[in-house]
N, C-alpha and C positions, 0 to 999 in steps of 0.2 A: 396467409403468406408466412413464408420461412424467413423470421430476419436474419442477419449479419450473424449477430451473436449464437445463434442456434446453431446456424452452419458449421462453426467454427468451432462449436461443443460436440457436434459431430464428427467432425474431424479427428478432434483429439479421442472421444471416443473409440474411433476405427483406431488410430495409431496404437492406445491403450492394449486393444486385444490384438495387434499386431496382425492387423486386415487392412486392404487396398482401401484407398477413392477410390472407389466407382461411381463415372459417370457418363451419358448416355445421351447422345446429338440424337433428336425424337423430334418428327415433324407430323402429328399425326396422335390423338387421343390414344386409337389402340395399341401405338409403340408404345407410348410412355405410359400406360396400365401395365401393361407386360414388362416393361424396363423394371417399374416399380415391383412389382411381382417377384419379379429377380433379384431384388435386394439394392435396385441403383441408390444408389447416397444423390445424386447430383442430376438434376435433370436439366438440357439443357435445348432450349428451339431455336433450331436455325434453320435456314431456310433451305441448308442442302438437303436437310432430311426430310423437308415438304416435297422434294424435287427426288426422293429415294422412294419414298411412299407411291408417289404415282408412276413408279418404276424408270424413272431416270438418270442414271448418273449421278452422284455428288456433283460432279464439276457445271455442270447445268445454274448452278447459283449463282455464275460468274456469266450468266451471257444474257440477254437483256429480256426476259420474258416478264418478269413484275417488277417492283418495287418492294427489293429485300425487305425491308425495316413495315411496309404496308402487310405482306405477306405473312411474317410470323407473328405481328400485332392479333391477325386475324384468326389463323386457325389458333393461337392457344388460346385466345381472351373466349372461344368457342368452344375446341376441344380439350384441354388439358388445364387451364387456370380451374377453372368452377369448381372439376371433377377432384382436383389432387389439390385442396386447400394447402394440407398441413406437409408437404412435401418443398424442397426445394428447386426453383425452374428457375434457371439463369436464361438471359434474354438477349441472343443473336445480334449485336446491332453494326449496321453498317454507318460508320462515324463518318464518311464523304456523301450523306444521304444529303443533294440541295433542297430538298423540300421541309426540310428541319433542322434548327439548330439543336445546337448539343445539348443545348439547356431545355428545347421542346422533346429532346427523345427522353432524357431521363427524368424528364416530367411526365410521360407518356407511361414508359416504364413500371413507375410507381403506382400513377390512376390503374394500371391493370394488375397489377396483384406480383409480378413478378416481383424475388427476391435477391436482383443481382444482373448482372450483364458481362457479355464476354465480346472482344470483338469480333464480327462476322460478318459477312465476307470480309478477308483480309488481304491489303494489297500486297500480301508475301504468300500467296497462293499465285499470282500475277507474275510470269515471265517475259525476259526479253525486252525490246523496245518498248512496246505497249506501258510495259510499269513504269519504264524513265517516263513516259509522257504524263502518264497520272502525279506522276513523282512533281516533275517541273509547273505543272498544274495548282499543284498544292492539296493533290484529291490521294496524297502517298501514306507513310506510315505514322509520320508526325500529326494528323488527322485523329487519328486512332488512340496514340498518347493521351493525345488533350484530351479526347473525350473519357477516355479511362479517368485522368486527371478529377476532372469533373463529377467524376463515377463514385470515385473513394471520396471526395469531399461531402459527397452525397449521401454518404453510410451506406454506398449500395457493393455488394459482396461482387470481387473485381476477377474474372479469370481474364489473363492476355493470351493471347496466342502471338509466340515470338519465333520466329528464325534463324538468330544468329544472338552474338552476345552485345552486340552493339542494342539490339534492341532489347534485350532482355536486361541493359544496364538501364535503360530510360523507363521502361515499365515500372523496373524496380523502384528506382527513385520518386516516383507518383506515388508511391504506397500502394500497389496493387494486392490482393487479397494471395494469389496462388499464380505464378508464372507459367505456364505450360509450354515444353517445348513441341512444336508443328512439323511431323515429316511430312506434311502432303497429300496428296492424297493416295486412300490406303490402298494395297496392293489385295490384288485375289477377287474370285468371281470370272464371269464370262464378261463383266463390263467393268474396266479398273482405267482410272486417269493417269497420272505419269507416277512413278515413284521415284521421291527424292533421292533413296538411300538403303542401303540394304544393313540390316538390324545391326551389322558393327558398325557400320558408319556412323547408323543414326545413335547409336551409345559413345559417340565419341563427341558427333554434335551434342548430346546430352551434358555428356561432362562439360566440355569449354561451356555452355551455356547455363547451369546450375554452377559455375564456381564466377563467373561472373555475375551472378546474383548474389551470391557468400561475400563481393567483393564491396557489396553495398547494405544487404541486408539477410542474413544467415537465418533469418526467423522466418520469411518469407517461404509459404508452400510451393514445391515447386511438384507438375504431372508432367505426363505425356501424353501426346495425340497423333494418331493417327497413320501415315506410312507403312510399315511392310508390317507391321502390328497387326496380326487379323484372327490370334489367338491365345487364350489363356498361355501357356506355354510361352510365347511370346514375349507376353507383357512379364510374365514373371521372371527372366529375363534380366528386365531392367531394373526388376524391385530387388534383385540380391545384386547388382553390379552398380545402383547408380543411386543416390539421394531422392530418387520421387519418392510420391506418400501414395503414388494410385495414376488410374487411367483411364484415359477421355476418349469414348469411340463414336462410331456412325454405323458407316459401314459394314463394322463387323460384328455390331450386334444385330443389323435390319437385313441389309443388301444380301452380305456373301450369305446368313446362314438361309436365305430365303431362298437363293439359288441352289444353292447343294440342299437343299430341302425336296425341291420339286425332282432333282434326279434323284435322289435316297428315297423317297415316295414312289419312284416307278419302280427304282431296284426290287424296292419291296413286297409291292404288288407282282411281280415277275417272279421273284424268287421265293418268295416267302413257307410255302409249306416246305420246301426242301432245306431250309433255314430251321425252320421249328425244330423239323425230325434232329437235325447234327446238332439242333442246343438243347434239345432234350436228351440225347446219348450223352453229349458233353458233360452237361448236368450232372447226369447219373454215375459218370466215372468220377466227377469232384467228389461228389458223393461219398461214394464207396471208401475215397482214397482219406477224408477226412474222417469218416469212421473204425478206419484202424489205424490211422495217425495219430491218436491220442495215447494207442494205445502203447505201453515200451515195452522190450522182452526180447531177446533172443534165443533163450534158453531151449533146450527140448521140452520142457511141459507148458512153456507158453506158444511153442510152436503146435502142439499138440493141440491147446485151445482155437488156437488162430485155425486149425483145419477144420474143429468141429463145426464152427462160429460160420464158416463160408459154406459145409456142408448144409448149414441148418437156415441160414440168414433169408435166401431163396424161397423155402417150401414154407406155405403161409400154415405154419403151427406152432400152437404156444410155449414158449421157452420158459421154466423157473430155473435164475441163475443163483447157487449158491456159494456164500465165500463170508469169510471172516471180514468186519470191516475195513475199512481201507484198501481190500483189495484192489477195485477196480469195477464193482457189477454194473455200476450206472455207464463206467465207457464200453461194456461190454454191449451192453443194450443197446446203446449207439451204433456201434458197428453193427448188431440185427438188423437195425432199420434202415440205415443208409447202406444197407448192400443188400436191400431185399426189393422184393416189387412194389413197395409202400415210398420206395424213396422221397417222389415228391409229395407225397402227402404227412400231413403233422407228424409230431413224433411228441407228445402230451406225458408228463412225468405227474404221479401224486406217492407221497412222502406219507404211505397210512399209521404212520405210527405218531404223527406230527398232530395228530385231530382226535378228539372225542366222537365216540361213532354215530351219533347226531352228526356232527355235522361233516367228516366225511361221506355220510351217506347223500346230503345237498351235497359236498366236493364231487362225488363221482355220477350222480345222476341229474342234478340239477333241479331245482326247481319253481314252483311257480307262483305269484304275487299272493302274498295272503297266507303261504304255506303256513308259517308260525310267526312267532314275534321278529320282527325287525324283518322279516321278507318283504320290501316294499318294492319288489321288482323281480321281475321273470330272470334265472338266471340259468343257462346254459350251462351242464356237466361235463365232466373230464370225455367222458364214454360218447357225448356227443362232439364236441370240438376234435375228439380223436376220430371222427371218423376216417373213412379211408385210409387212414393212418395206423400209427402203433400207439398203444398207452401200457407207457410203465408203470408198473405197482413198484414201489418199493416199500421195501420191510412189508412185507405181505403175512408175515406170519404174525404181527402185529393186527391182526385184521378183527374185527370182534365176529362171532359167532352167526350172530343172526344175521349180519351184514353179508357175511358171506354165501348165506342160500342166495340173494337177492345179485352176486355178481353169478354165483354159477347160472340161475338164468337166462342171464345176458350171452354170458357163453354157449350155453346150449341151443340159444332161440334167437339169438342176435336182438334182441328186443326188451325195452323196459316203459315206466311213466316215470316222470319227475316228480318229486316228492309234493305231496297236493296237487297232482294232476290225474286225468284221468286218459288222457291219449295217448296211447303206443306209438312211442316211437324206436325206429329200427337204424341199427349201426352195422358197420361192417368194419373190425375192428381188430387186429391184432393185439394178444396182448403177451407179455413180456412180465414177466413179476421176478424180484428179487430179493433175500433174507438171507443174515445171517446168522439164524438158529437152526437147528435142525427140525426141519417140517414133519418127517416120522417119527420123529417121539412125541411131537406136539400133538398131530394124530391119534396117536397111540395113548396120550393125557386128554382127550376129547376135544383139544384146544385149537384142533386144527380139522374142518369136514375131509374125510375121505375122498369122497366123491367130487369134492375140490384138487384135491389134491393131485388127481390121476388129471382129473380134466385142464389141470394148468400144467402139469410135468410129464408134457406131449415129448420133451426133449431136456436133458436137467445138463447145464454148462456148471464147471466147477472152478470157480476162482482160486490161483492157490495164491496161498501165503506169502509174503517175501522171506521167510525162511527154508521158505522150498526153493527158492531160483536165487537166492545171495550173488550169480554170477552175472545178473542184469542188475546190481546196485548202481556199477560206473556207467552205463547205459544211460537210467533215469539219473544220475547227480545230475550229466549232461545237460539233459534236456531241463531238468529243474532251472540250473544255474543258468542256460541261456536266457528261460522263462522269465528269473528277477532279472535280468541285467536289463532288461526290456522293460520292466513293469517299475525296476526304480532307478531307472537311467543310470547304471552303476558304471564302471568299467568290468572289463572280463577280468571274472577271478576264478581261479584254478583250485581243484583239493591237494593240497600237498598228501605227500604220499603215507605220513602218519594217520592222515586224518580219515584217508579212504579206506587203509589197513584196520582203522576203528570204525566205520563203519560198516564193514564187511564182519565182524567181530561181534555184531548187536543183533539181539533176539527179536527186535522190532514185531512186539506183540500188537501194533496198530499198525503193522505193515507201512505199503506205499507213503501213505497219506502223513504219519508220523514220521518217517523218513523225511518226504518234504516239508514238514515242518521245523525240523532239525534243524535242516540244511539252510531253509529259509532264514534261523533268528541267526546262522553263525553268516551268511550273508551279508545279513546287515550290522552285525559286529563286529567282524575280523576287521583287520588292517589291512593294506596291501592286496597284492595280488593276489595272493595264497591262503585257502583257509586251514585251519592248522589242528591240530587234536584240542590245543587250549580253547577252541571257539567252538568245539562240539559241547553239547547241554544237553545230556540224556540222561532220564531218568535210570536210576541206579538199577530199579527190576529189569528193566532191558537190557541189562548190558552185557551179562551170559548167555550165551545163546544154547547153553544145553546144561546136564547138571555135573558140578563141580566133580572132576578127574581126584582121588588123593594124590596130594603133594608129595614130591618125595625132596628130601633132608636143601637139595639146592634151591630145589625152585621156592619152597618156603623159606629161606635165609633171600634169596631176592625180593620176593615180598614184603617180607620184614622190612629189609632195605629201603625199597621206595614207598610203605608206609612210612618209616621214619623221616625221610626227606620231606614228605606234604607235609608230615606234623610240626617239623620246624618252619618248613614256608611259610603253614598257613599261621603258626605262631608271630615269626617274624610281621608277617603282613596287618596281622590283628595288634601286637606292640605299634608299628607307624601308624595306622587306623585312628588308635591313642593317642599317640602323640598330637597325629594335627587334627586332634578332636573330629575326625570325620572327615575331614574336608579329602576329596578324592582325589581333588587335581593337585592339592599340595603334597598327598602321599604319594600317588605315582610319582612327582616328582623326585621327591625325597631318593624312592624305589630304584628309579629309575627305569620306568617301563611307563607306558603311554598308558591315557587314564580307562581306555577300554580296555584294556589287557587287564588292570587292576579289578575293572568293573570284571570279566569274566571270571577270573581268578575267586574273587568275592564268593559269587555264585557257584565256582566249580568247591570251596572249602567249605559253603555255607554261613560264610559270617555273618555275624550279626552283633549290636551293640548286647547284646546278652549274653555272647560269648566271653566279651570285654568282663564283664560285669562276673561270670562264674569264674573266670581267669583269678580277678582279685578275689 
């Protein structure tokens, strides 16, 4: 059994990671396996959902077929106590039950393993005359209290089901565990009882009824249950509009989805192949569209590329893509595959210059128990797992020698054995390789087979440089800077227009991939909205992008000029540095520039306390 205190650690739990109560009216072993399955926090037997299981109605719990409080005693202490020890089940009771006093049900209660009770059936489910007569009877809601009353005296974990604020102030006052407000019963399905309230309503009944609980006890949990609630959507709803902590259903986890199940089941069976085919095309075009989605460029020679890439992507023959690194060959690869006829099948990467050729050779062909030391198990190769698929080689001119008789094979004959095996086995496999060294001189140095060479450069794609296309810089800043504003919850920030002129200015001998590196550290350094030339950090080889023009008599007296001006900055800056013995927040202060400006600055003159030190 779940006691009190567990429940309540769960709770805060869930609040902790900023997740619902969920909990789940289950009349019936298999609901409440499944509930639990799904993550219910709260399980909860009432007799409506004994009466949902045998396909009737919720409201059916109110008309006189058994002995509510008989009923749910029996199928859980049968199906759901035994089976769900370590789980929490609150226990339905009908507190006007004459065959029990209050003190024998929550004695009853405890013999059977339950961890709590809620009241159920409640006479605020009961319209019209009928209820005044239960009412004047004394079989009303004051019933219901006391035995809550009773409940929490008991240490037994108290959910109320309340209606209005009047009663949700007496609940309160009992000390109940978790208040829930009741719309009813819930709407939707081909079989639905009345509904109190339609979702603003019931968010306004919400409120008056959670702030008259605030008026008595603000610690007290408060949920919801039931009424026009019959989907996530729904309930969520009420979690950004109202003080619940979660939400209490039947209905809409058993009834409705049972019924829209059985007609979604015939849809299916009716339409289904003509379904596949349109999510299979669908598919294929997400496909396509994310494999040159990654890719940025406008320019003519990356349009150039994009036509070769779509002429080539189709016809199943081996592609070697060549380019400087950082170009881009591994997104190139990508778009091969997802715009070829391999789409749905793998798309497997190995990185050959990442492994000693021992054991890329296990990485690409795999092998079997026993092969060498530490083989304690059959392992499945790149060449296999890519079947019907693509597998990229990268850095392929990293490949060692005799490794490479052993892929041209593969190639020629679609067939290999795993390292210590002796079965052939056969792939069908696209492959895709990409380097960037030059493969014919490698060739032509022995370092690279020939007869490889031809057989993978069925089609050779050329990556160029970012010094070739400089006019898709503003292009990818873009897409970079939307990238971090996502990845470090930032606000949007913009290149100021110095800062894009100096980046357009840079030889970027690591292309793309240093570019967004750049951009990336001035990111998270700049200030403001704007990043600025002072937040760029590029290595000084980079920053010509071609070789130095001679100067003539003006442009060198400018230079001179703003040489002179860093020299006393960076002076000025290394005197305060001095002054407050280091301290950064007290020299920008001094400075009067914020402490990352000082911190960039630092980094853009290269200070350092050895500076200080040669100074004197």
């Amino acid at each position: 059994m779940k006691k009190k205190e567990a429940i309540e650690k769960m709770i805060q739990n869930s609040l902790k990671m900023n997740k619902p109560v969920i909990g789940v009216a289950v009349g019936s072993g298999l609901f409440a396996k499944q509930a639990v399955k799904g993550g219910a926090d709260l399980l909860l037997a009432l007799s409506a959902g004994r009466f949902r299981s045998a396909g009737i109605p919720s409201i059916g719990c109110m008309m006189p077929f058994a002995n509510s409080n008989e009923l749910v005693f029996d199928f859980s202490s049968r199906e759901i106590l035994p089976k769900l020890k370590d789980r929490a089940v609150i226990c339905g009771i009908n507190a006007t039950d004459p065959n029990y006093s209050h003190e024998e049900l929550i004695q009853k209660v405890r013999d059977l393993g339950f961890s709590g009770v809620n009241n159920f059936p409640t006479i605020g489910l009961v319209d019209g005359q009928f209820r005044e007569w239960l009412e004047e009877k004394g079989l009303g809601y004051d019933q219901e209290i006391e035995f809550m009353e009773k409940a929490v005296a008991a240490n037994l974990f108290t959910i109320a089901f309340v209606f209005d604020e009047e009663q949700a102030r007496a609940m309160t006052r009992v000390g109940v565990d978790v208040i829930c407000a009741h719309f009813g019963w819930t709407r939707g399905g081909e079989k639905s009882g009345k509904v109190f309230s339609t979702i603003n309503e019931c968010l306004e009944m919400t409120e008056a009824i959670f702030a008259a609980v605030d008026e008595i006890n603000p610690q007290t949990y408060k949920m919801i249950y039931g009424g026009p609630i019959n989907s996530p959507e729904d309930a969520y709803y009420f979690y950004k509009n109202s003080q619940t902590i979660g939400y209490i259903g039947g209905s809409s986890f058993e009834r409705i989805p049972t019924e829209l199940a059985i007609s979604e089941t015939t849809d299916k069976f009716k339409n289904y192949y003509k379904l596949k085919q349109e999510n299979k095309h669908l598919k294929k075009e997400l496909l396509k569209k994310r494999g040159f989605d990654e890719i940025v460029g406008q320019s003519v020679i990356m349009q150039d590329m994009y036509e070769l890439i779509n002429k080539v992507a189709d016809k199943d023959v081996n592609v070697l893509i060549q380019g400087e690194s950082g170009t881009g060959k591994e997104l190139v690869a990508k778009a091969l595959h997802f715009n070829s006829k391999r789409c749905l099948g793998p798309l497997i990467k190995v990185n050959c210059a990442a492994l000693p050729p021992n054991l890329l050779e296990s990485e690409l062909f795999g092998h079997e128990k026993g092969a060498f030391t530490g083989a304690d198990k059959r392992r499945l190769g790149k060449f296999e797992l890519a079947n019907h698929g693509t597998l990229f080689l990268d850095e392929i001119g990293e490949m060692d020698v005799d490794l490479q008789a052993k892929v041209l094979r593969i190639i020629q004959q679609q067939e290999f054995e795993r390292v210590g095996g002796e079965k052939t086995i056969y792939v069908d496999v696209r492959i895709v390789c990409a380097t960037n060294v030059d493969i014919k001189q490698a060739v032509a140095a022995n370092h690279f087979r020939e007869d490889l060479y031809y057989r993978l450069n069925v089609v050779e794609i050329n990556t160029p440089p970012l010094r070739r296309h400089t006019e898709d810089i503003p292009l990818l800043c873009n897409r970079f800077l939307e990238e971090f504003k996502t990845k470090y919850q930032l606000e949007e920030k913009r290149l100021a227009p110095d800062a894009m002129a100096y980046l357009m200015e840079c030889a970027w001998p690591g292309n793309v991939r240093e570019l967004k590196h750049v951009l990336e550290r001035a990111v998270i350094l700049s200030e403001g909205k704007y990043i600025r030339r002072d937040d760029m950090v590029v290595e000084e080889v980079h920053k010509a992008k071609s070789v130095a023009k001679p100067q003539t008599y003006d442009q060198l007296g400018s230079d001179l000029l703003a040489t002179s001006k860093e020299h006393l900055e960076s002076t000025y800056i290394l005197g305060v540095l001095k002054a407050c013995q280091w301290n950064r927040t007290e020299a920008a202060n001094r400075i009067g520039i914020s402490r990352r400006t000082l911190y960039n600055k630092i980094i853009k003159f290269n200070l350092s306390m050895e500076d200080q030190e040669s100074m004197e």
